[in-house]
C-alpha positions as CSV (number, residue, x, y, z in Angstrom):
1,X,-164.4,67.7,-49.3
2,X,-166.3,71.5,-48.1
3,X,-169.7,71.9,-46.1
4,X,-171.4,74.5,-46.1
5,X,-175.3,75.1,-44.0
6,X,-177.9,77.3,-43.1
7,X,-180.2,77.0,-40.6
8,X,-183.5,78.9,-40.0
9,X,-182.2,80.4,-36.8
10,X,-179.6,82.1,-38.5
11,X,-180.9,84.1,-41.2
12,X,-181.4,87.7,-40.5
13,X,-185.9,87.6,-40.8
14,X,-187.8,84.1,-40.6
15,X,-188.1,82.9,-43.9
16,X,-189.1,79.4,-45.8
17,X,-187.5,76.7,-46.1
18,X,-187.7,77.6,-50.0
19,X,-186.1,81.3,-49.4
20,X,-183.7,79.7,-47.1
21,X,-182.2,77.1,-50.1
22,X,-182.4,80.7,-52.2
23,X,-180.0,82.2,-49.4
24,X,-177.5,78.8,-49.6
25,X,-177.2,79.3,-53.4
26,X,-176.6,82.8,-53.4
27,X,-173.4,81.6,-50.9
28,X,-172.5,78.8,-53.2
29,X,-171.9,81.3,-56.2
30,X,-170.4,83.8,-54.1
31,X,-166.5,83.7,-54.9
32,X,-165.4,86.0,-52.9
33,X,-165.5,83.4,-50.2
34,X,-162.6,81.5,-48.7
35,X,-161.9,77.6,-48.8
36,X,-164.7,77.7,-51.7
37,X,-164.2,74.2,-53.6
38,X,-162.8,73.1,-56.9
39,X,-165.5,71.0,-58.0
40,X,-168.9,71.2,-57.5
41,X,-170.4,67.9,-56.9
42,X,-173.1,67.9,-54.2
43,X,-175.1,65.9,-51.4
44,X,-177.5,68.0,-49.5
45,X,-179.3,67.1,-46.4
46,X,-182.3,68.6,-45.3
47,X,-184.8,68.6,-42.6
48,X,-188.0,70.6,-42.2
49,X,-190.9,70.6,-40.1
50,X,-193.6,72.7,-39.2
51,X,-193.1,73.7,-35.7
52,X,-189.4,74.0,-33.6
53,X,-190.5,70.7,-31.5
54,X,-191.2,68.7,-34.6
55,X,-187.7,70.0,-36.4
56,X,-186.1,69.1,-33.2
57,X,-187.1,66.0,-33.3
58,X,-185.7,65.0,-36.2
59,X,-182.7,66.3,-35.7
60,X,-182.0,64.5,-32.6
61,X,-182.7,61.2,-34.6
62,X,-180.0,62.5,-37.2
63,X,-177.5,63.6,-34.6
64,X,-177.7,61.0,-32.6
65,X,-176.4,58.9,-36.0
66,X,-174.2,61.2,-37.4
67,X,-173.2,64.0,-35.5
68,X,-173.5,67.0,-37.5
69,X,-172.5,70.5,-35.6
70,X,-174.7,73.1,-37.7
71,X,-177.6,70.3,-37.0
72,X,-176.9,70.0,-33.7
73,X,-177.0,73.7,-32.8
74,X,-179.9,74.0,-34.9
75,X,-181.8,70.9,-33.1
76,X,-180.7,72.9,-29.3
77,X,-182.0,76.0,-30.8
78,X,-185.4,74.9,-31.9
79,X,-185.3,72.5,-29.1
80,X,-185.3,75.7,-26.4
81,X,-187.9,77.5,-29.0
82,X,-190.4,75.4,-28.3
83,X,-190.2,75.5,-24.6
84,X,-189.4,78.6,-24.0
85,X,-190.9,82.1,-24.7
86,X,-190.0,83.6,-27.9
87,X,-188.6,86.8,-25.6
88,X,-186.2,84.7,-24.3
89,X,-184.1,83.1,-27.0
90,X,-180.9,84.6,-28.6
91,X,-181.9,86.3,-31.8
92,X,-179.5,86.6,-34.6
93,X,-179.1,89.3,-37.1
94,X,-178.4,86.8,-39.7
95,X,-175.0,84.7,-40.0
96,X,-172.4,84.9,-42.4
97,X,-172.7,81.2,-45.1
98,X,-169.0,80.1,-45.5
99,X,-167.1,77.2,-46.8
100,X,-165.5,74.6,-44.3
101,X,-163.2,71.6,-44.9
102,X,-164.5,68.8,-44.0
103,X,-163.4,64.6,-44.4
104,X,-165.2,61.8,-44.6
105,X,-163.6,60.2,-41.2
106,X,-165.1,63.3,-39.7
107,X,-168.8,61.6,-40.0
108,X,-169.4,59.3,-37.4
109,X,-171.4,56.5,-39.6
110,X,-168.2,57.0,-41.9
111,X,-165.5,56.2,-39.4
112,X,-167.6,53.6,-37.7
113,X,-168.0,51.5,-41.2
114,X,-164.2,51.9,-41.8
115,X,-163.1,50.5,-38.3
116,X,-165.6,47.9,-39.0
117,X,-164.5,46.9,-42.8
118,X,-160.7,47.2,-41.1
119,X,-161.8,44.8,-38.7
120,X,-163.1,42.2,-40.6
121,X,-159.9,42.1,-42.7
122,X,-158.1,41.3,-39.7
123,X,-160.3,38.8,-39.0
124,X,-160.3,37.3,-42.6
125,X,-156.2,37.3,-42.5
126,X,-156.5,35.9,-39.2
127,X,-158.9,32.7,-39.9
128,X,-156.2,30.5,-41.2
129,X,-153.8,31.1,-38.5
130,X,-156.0,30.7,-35.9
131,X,-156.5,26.9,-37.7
132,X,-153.1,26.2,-37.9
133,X,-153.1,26.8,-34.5
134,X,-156.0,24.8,-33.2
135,X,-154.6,21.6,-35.2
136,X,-151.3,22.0,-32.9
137,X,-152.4,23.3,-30.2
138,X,-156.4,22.6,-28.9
139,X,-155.9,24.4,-26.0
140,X,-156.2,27.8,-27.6
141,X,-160.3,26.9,-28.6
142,X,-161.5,29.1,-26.0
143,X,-158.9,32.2,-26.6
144,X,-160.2,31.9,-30.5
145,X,-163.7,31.9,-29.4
146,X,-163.4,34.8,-27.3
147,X,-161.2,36.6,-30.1
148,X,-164.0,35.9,-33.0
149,X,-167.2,37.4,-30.7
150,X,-165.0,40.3,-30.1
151,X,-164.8,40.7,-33.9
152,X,-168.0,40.6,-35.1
153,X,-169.3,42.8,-32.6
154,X,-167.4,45.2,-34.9
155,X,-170.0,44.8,-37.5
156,X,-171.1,48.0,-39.0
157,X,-175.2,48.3,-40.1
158,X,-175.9,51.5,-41.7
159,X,-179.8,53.1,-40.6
160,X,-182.1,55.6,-42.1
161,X,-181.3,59.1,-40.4
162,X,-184.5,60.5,-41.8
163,X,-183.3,63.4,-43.4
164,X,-183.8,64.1,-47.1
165,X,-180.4,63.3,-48.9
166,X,-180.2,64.6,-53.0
167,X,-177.3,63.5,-54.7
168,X,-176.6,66.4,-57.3
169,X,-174.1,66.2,-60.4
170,X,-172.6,69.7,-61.3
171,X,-169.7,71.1,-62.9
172,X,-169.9,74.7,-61.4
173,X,-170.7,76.7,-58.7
174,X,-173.8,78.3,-61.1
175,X,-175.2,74.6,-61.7
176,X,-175.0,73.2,-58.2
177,X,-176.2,76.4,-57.1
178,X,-179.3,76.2,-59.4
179,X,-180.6,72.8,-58.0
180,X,-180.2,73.8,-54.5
181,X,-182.5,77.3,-54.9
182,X,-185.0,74.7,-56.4
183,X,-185.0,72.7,-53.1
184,X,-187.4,73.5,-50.4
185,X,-190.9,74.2,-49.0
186,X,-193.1,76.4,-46.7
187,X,-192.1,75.1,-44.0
188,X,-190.8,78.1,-41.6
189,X,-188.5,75.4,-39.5
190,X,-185.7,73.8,-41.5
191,X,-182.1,72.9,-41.5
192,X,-179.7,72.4,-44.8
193,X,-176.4,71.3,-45.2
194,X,-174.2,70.5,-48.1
195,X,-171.2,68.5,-48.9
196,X,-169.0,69.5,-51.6
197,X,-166.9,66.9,-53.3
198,X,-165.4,63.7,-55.7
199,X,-168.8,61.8,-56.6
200,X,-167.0,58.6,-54.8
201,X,-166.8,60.3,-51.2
202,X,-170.2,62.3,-51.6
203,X,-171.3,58.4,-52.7
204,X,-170.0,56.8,-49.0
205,X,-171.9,59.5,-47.4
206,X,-175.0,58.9,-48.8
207,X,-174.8,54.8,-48.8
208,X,-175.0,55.6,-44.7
209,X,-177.5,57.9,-44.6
């Protein structure tokens, strides 16, 4: 699985949200980049607002879900912006878009559900032992009382993060690239990032979001 993101501090002039997505396609059918994908199945997140406390905002409800770096720095950055004087931020020039490899136990939500679905087989397998044991031995009742709340505090709910999540089917680089220009709006503060892979992981990913 790849990721790749853009945020609106990093491109070289403000822009919209719309001419932002523009910029991510123009990266996604770019091949002279490195780690660029095989297939081009999508999920793109985005977030948008219409001032830097707003957008910050919303990504702190996101990150604090799912930890997602370029969202995270985006979230600090518009975070200071709207404290602070526009004289005193880092500026950039614009930032290079590339690839990164990425896995699904990377995202939080991901490798939570997994401990949790790994737990509850344990617990499943471990059912009828624990009742062989309490019919020969009573005294254990309180040590497999204590062992089931420990399991099922392992119990993994997925939430809303708020972000916008589009599932998008392509076969190349040109078609995925196409529906992501089309993405977007007018709003000047935004965030987008999108996950590259097989349908089933790109799936998991948006099942917890």
């Amino acid at each position: 699985m790849h990721n790749v993101a853009l945020c609106y501090h990093q491109t070289a002039a403000p822009c919209s949200m719309q001419v932002g997505a523009q910029l991510l396609a123009s990266a996604i059918k770019d091949d002279s980049r490195t780690d660029k994908p095989a297939s081009y199945g999508g999920l793109l997140l985005s977030v948008s607002a219409t001032d830097p406390a707003a957008l910050a905002s919303k990504l702190e409800s996101i990150n604090e879900y799912c930890p997602i770096p370029e969202f995270i720095a985006c979230g600090r950055y518009a975070k200071s912006q709207s404290t602070l004087e526009q004289t005193q931020l880092v500026t950039y020039d614009g930032q290079s878009i590339e690839w990164q490899i990425n896995t699904l136990q990377n995202l939080l939500p991901i490798r939570e559900q997994l401990i949790a679905d790994e737990l509850a087989t344990i617990n499943s397998s471990g059912q009828q032992l624990i009742t062989t044991i309490d019919d020969a031995l009573t005294q254990t009742a309180e040590l497999k009382t204590a062992r089931d709340e420990r399991l099922n505090q392992a119990q993994f709910t997925a939430q809303s993060s708020g972000v916008d999540v589009q599932l998008i089917t392509a076969g190349t680089a040109k078609q995925l690239a196409d529906s992501v220009a089309s993405k977007g709006n007018e709003h000047s503060y935004w965030a987008l990032c999108l996950f590259v892979g097989e349908m089933g992981e790109l799936n998991k990913i948006k099942e917890v979001l």
